[in-house]
Each structure stands twice: as structure tokens, then as C-alpha cells.
C-alpha positions in Angstrom: -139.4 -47.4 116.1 -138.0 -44.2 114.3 -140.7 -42.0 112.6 -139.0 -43.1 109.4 -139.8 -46.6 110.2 -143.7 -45.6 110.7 -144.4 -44.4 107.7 -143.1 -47.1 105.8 -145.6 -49.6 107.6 -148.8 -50.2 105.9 -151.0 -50.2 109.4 -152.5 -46.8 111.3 -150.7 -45.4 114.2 -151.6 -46.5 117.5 -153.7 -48.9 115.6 -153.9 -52.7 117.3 -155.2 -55.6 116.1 -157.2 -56.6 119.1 -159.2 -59.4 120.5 -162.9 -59.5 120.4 -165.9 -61.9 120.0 -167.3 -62.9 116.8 -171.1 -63.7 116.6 -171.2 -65.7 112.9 -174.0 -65.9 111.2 -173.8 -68.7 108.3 -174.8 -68.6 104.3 -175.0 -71.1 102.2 -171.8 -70.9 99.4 -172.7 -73.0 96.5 -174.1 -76.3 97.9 -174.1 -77.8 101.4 -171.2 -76.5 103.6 -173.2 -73.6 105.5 -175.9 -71.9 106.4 -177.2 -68.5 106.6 -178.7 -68.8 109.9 -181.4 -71.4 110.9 -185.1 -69.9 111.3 -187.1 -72.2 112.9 -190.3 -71.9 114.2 -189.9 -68.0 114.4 -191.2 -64.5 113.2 -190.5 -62.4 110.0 -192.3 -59.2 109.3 -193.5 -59.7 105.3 -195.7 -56.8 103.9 -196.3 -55.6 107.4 -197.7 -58.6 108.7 -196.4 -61.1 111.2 -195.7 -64.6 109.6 -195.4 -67.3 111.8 -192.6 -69.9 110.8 -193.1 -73.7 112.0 -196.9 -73.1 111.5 -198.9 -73.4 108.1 -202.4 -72.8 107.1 -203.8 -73.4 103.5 -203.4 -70.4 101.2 -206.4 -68.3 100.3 -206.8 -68.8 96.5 -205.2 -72.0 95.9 -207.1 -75.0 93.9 -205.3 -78.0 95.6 -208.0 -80.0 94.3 -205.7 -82.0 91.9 -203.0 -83.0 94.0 -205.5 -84.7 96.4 -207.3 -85.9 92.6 -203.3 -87.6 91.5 -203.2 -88.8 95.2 -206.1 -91.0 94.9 -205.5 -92.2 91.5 -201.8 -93.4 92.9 -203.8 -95.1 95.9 -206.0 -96.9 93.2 -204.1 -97.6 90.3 -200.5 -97.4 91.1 -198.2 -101.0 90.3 -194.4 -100.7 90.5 -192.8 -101.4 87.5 -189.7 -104.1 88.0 -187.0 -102.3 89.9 -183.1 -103.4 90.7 -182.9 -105.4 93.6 -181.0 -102.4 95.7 -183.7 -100.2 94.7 -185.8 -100.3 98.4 -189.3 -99.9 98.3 -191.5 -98.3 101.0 -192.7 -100.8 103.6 -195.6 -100.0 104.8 -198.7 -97.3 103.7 -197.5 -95.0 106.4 -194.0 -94.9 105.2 -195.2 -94.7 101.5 -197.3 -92.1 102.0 -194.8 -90.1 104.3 -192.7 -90.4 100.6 -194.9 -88.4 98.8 -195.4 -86.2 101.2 -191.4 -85.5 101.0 -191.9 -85.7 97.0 -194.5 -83.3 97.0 -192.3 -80.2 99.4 -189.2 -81.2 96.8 -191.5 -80.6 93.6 -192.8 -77.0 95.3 -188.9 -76.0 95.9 -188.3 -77.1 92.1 -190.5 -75.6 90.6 -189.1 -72.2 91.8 -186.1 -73.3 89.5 -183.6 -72.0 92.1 -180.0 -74.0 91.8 -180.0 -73.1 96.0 -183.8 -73.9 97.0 -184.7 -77.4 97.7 -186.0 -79.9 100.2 -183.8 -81.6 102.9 -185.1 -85.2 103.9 -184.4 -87.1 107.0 -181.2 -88.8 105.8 -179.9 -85.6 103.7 -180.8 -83.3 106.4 -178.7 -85.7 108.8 -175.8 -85.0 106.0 -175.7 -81.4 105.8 -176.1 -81.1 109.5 -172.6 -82.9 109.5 -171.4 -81.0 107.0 -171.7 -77.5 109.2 -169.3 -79.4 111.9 -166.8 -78.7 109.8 -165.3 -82.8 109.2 -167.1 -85.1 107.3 -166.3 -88.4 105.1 -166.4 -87.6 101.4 -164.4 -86.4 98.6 -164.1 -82.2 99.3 -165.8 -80.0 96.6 -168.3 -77.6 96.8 -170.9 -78.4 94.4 -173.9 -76.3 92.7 -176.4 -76.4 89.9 -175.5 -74.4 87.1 -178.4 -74.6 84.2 -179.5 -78.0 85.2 -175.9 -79.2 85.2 -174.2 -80.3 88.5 -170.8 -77.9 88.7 -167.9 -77.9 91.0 -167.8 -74.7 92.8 -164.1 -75.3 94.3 -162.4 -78.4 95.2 -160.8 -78.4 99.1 -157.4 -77.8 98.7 -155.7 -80.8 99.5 -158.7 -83.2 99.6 -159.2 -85.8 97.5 -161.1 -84.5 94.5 -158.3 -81.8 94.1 -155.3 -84.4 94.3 -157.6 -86.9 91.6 -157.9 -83.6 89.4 -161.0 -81.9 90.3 -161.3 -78.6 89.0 -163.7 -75.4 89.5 -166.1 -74.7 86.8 -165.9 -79.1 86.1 -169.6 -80.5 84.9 -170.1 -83.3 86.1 -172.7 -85.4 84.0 -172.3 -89.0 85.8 -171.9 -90.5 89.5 -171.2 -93.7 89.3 -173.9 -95.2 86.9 -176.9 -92.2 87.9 -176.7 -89.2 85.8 -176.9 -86.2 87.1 -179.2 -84.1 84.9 -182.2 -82.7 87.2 -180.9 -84.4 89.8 -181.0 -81.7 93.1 -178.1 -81.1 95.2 -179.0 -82.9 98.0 -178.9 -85.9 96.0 -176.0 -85.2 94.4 -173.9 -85.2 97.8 -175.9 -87.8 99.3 -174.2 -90.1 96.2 -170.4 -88.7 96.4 -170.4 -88.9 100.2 -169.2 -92.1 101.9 -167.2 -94.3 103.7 -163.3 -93.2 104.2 -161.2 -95.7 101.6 -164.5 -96.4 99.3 -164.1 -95.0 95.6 -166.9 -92.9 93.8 -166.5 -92.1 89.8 -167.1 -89.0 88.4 -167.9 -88.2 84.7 -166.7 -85.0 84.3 -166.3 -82.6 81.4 -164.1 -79.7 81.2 -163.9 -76.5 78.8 -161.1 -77.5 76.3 -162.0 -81.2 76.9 -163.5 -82.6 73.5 -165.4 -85.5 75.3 -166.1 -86.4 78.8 -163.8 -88.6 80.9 -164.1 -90.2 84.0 -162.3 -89.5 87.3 -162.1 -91.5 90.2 -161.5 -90.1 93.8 -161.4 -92.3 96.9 -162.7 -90.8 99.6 -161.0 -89.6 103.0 -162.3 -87.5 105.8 -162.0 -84.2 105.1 -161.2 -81.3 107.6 -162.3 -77.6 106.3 -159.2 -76.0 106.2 -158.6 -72.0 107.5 -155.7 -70.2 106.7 -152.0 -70.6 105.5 -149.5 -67.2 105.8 -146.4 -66.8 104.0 -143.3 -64.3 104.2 -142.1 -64.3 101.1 -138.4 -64.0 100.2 -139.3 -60.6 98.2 -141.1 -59.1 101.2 -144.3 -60.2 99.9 -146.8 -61.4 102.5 -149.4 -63.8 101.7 -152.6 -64.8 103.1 -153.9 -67.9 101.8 -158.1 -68.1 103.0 -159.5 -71.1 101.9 -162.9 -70.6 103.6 -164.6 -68.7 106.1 -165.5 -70.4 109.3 -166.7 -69.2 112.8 -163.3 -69.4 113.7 -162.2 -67.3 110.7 -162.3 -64.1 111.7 -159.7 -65.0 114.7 -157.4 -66.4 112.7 -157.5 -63.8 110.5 -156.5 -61.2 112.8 -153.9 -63.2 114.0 -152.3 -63.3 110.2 -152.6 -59.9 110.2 -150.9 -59.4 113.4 -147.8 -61.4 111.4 -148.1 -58.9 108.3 -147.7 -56.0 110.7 -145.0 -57.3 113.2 -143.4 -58.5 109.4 -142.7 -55.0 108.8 -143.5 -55.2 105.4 -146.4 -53.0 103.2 -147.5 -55.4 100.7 -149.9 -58.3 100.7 -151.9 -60.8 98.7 -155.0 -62.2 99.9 -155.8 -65.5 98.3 -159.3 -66.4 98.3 -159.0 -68.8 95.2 -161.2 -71.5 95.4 -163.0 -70.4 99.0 -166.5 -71.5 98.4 -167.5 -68.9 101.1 -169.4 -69.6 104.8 -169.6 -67.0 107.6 -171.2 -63.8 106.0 -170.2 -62.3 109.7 -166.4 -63.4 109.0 -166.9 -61.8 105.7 -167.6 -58.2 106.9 -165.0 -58.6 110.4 -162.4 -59.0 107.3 -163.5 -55.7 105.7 -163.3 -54.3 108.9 -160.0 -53.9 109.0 -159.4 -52.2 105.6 -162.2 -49.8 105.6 -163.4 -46.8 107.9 -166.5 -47.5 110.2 -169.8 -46.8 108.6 -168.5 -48.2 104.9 -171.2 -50.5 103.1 -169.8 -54.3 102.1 -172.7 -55.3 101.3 -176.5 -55.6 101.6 -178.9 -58.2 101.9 -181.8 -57.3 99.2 -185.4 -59.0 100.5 -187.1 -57.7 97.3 -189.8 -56.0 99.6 -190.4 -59.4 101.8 -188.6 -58.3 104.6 -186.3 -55.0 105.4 -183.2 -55.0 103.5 -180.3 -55.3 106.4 -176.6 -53.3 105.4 -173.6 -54.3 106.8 -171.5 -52.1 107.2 -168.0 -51.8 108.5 -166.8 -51.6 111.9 -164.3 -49.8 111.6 -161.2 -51.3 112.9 -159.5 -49.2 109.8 -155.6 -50.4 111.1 -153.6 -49.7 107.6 -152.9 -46.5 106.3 -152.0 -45.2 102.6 -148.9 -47.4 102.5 -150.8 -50.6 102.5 -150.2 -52.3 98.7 -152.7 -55.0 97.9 -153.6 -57.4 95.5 -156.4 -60.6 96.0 -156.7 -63.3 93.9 -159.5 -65.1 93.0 -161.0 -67.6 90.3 -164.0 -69.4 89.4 -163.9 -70.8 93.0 -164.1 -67.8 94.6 -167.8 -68.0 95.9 -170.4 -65.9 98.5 -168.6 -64.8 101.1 -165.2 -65.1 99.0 -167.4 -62.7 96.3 -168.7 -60.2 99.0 -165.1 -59.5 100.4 -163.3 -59.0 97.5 -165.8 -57.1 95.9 -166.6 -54.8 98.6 -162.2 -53.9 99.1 -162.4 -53.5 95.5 -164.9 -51.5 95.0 -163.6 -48.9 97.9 -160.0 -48.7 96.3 -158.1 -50.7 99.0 -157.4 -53.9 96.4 -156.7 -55.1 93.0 -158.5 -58.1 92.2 -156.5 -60.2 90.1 -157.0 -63.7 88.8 -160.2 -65.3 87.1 -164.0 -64.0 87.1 -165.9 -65.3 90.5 -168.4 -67.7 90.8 -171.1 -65.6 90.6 -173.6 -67.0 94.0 -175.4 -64.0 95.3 -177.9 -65.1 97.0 -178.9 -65.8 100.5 -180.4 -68.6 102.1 -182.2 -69.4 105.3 -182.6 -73.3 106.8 -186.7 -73.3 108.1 -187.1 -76.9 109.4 -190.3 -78.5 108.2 -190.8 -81.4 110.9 -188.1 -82.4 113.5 -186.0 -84.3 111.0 -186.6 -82.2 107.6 -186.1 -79.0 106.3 -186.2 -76.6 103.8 -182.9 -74.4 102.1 -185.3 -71.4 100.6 -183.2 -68.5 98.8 -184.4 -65.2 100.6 -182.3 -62.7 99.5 -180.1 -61.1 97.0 -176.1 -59.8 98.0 -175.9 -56.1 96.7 -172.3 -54.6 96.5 -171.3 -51.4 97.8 -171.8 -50.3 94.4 -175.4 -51.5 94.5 -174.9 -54.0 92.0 -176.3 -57.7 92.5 -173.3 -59.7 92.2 -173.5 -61.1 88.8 -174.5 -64.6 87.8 -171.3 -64.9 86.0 -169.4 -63.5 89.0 -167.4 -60.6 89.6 -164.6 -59.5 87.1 -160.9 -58.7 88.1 -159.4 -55.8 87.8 -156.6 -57.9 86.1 -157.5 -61.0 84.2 -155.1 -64.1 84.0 -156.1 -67.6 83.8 -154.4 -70.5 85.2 -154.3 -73.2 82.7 -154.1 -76.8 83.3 -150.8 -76.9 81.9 -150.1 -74.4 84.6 -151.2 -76.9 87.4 -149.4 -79.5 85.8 -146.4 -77.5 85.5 -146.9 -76.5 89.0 -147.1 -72.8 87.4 -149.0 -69.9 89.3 -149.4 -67.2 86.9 -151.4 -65.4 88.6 -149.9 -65.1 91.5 -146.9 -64.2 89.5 -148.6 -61.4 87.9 -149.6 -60.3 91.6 -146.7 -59.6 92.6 -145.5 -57.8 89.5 -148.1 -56.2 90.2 -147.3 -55.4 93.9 -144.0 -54.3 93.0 -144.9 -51.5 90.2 -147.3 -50.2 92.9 
């Protein structure tokens, strides 16, 4: 290659995009597709003092006089009103009591009022550990609670709920005949999974929409998809990252191998509607933008445990030649949120699109007996500019919104403004 030809490319001399391992360590983005890493029956350093997980003693200070008071009145007064006939009732005192013992964990996590805190049953615990295997039966959106209202973080692209006309930032008030006000997440999925071919009906409202209506989406199995790359006609390269797996990071280098050997100098990541996943995939991605020792972001523990910062590694491959834009929208959650934030905030990107979901917090999984466990928030995500990521997400550098004329249309302005933008660079 002449040394004319170098200096056009966007990547380092002598730089190489090569392979290596990839430990991922999984947080929750929005509602049940991962986790932060599972913590269970270990050790955590609070205050100084050793805290034993997967053991419990009753707290100093703590009158738990009338729980055991409401307990005995259930045991002595309690009648079941009528109930529908699919409604099943406990069948035995063992089983009824092991009820309220599951009732009484879920009212501790709610009463922390935390959209990403709650209590994980038998049969929704069995759910979500499907859901980290990456296929599961259902209808592909990532769901959360935003002030008491169950939201779509992101529809799958391509899964069902997209192609019935699912959108991010959708309320939905309604599935099937159970509303969903107060209900917790792990109810909510445990209603809208099921059975490949059945139909579940949502009643969803929409900003712009002047009453609710109802959608139905039959449900398929659903495969969480990776990563599309595209050589546009323009020279343009896109990389399309619809979430962020343990195999993410691989993949990614590999599209970036196809950027480089492309020739070309400018690129678009696409995180649109990427609910998140791998924090570790996050920051391996970063890695290749940013010199070693660079901040993406840091896990807050508000004095419970030492704040960790992860920093970049350094793999640093592109040089000043490198143009790029990333998109994001209300979809773009967690992980999504902590990547483009970070090459934003160091100067490498423009974000361009719609404001981010906003999730920045952290959760661990601590199982409770061998078939529960608890989601708990633990931390905070801090940007390199140590700011929280916002509740109402992170802001692009250039704002355009994608109507759903647009999507009808099958009209991307946004990615048509990023490459306007690409080309004035």
C-alpha cells in the first residue's frame, strides 16, 4: 500500500485487529434479557465488614412483630372470596404458606420502588434463566417499568412484536384481559411469553395516539440477533448492533476487520433499539476507539461497596481519519447507553438520532433458595464525564426523530441525516 494510501485509512499503523478471549460479565438492560453477574452465596465488603450472601440473620432494630401479627390473623380468619375457575388455589398448608413467603420477598423488593428490583419465583425464575440462553418462545421486546406503567424498551428487530407494530417508548396498559398497572415485570413477561403460533393482545398507547388500541402479535421463537454490516454504495460503512452478547465482542471485531480491509474512513454504528447485555462487550467495543487507560464508565456503589472503573484497553486501531456517526433512539438502552456515551463524550463520535432510554443502573441476580431469586439494583453507571446517565437518557449531538409515517414509508431519516453528516465531515 502506498503511503498516500495510509493516510487516507481511518485505522493506526501497524495496528491489527486481533483475536483474544472475552470474559462477559452480564447486566440487566431494561427487563429480563441479562444479567450483571450472578452472586450467589458469596462475599461483598459493605462499610468494611464482610457480608455473607446465601446466609441471613434477623436485623438488629427491626419490629417484625406485625408481619408475624397479619400472619396469624390470615391463619384464623382468612376465606377466599369466589375466584374464576382458572384461578388455582394453593393445595395444601405447606404450599400456601410457601406463597406468602414468596409474597412477602416481592412486597420488600417493591417497596424500594425500583422499576429493576423484584423477586423471581420458581416458575419466573425458570423464565429468565431461558431468557439468558439467548432463544426463547415469545413475542421479542424488551420491557421495563416506567412510573408504574409497563414500557417497551425496544422491540427485536424482526420478531414478532416489531412486524405487529411494536414500538419503543409504547405503554402498554392491557395483556390480554389483566391490566398492567403495578403489575412487576416478572409478571408482565410471564403473561406475553408462550407457546410458538399462540396470540397474546396488547393494549398499547402511543405519544400522538388519542386513545389506546389493541395489537395483536402471535408468537414465534425468537433468536437474539448480533450484528448486520453494510458497504454502502457512497463508501459508507455501516454496523448495525442490535445487542450485546458474549459473543459480541467477536463479532464485532470481525466487522471491523471488513471496515478496514473496505478501505473506507467513514462509519455508522447503529445501536437503535439495542436494549443492552454484556457490560464487558460494552467496554471491548470502546477499546478499539480510545487509548488505554480512558474511563467508559464507572460502576457507582453509593459507599456499599468500592466503586470499580472500566477503563479502556487500549486496542486504539483508528487514527485522525476515522469519521463517525452512531445512531441511537429511545431503544438504545445500558450497555447501548454506556457505549455511545462514553465515544461521545471523548470526541471519537457524533451521536445522532433520538434521546436514549435512560437505564443506568446495575443489577446483580442473588438466589434466595435453589429455585428463587432476587434482581436487586446495586449500582449506578457514571459516564466518563461523571454524570449518572440520565433517567430520560442521553441526548444526541443531533436530534432527528423517526416518525411513524417514516416507518410506514420505509423512511430512515436519521440515518439519512448521518450520512449528510458523514460527508460534511
Amino acid at each position: 500500500m502506498s503511503e498516500e494510501g495510509r493516510q487516507r485509512l481511518p485505522f493506526n499503523e501497524g495496528g491489527k485487529l486481533s483475536r483474544r478471549t472475552v470474559v462477559a460479565i452480564a447486566i440487566v438492560a431494561g427487563a429480563l434479557l441479562f444479567i450483571l453477574g450472578m452472586v450467589i452465596g458469596s462475599e461483598r465488603t459493605k462499610n468494611g465488614q464482610s457480608v455473607i450472601l446465601g446466609t441471613a440473620e434477623q436485623p438488629s432494630g427491626v419490629d417484625f412483630s406485625p408481619v408475624w401479627k397479619a400472619w396469624q390473623v390470615i391463619d384464623d380468619k382468612f376465606v377466599p372470596a369466589a375466584v374464576a375457575t382458572t384461578t388455582r388455589l394453593a393445595t395444601s398448608t405447606e404450599e400456601a404458606n410457601q406463597v406468602r413467603v414468596w409474597g412477602m420477598i416481592q412486597g420488600l423488593a417493591e417497596s424500594l420502588q425500583d422499576p429493576y428490583t423484584f423477586f423471581l419465583p420458581p416458575v419466573e425464575n425458570e423464565i429468565f434463566a431461558e431468557d439468558i440462553k439467548g432463544a426463547f418462545e415469545g413475542v421479542g421486546m424488551e420491557i421495563a417499568v416506567r412510573d408504574q406503567v409497563l414500557t417497551v424498551v425496544a422491540p427485536l428487530r424482526g420478531a414478532p412484536a416489531e412486524k405487529a407494530g411494536i414500538q419503543s417508548g409504547d405503554k402498554i396498559l392491557k395483556i390480554d384481559e389483566a391490566l398492567t398497572r403495578g403489575m412487576d415485570i416478572s409478571a408482565a413477561v410471564s403473561r406475553i411469553r408462550g407457546e410458538k403460533g399462540t396470540q397474546v393482545r396488547l393494549l398499547v398507547i402511543r405519544e400522538g395516539w388519542s386513545e389506546a388500541r389493541e395489537i395483536r402479535v402471535t408468537r414465534d421463537i425468537i433468536n437474539v440477533p448480533t450484528i448486520i454490516t453494510t458497504k454502502r454504495d457512497d463508501g459508507i460503512f455501516v454496523i448495525e448492533l442490535r445487542s450485546f452478547t458474549a459473543n459480541s465482542p467477536e463479532l464485532f471485531r470481525g466487522a471491523l476487520r471488513e471496515f478496514v480491509e473496505s478501505g473506507q474512513h467513514r462509519l455508522i454504528l447503529d445501536l437503535r433499539r439495542n436494549p443492552g447485555g454484556y457490560l464487558e462487550a460494552a467496554v471491548d467495543m470502546a477499546s478499539w476507539f480510545l487509548p488505554s487507560g480512558r474511563v467508559v464508565v464507572t460502576e457507582d456503589y453509593a459507599g456499599n461497596a468500592d466503586n470499580i472503573v472500566h477503563r479502556s484497553r487500549g486496542y486504539d486501531i483508528f487514527n485522525e481519519n476515522l469519521r463517525m456517526v452512531i445512531l441511537v433512539d429511545n431503544g438504545s438502552a445500558s450497555a447501548s447507553e454506556i457505549l455511545a456515551g462514553a465515544l461521545k463524550h471523548w470526541g471519537v463520535a457524533k451521536m445522532v438520532g433520538d434521546s436514549t432510554f435512560g437505564k443506568g443502573s446495575v443489577q446483580e441476580l442473588v438466589e434466595i433458595t435453589k429455585d428463587t431469586a432476587l434482581k436487586v439494583t446495586v449500582a449506578r453507571w457514571v459516564g466518563p464525564d461523571g454524570i449518572p446517565i440520565p433517567l430520560e437518557g442521553i441526548a444526541p449531538d443531533v436530534v432527528v426523530k423517526l416518525t411513524e409515517e417514516d416507518a410506514k414509508a420505509d423512511k430512515d431519516p436519521q440515518l439519512d441525516r448521518a450520512v449528510e453528516i458523514l460527508k460534511e465531515m
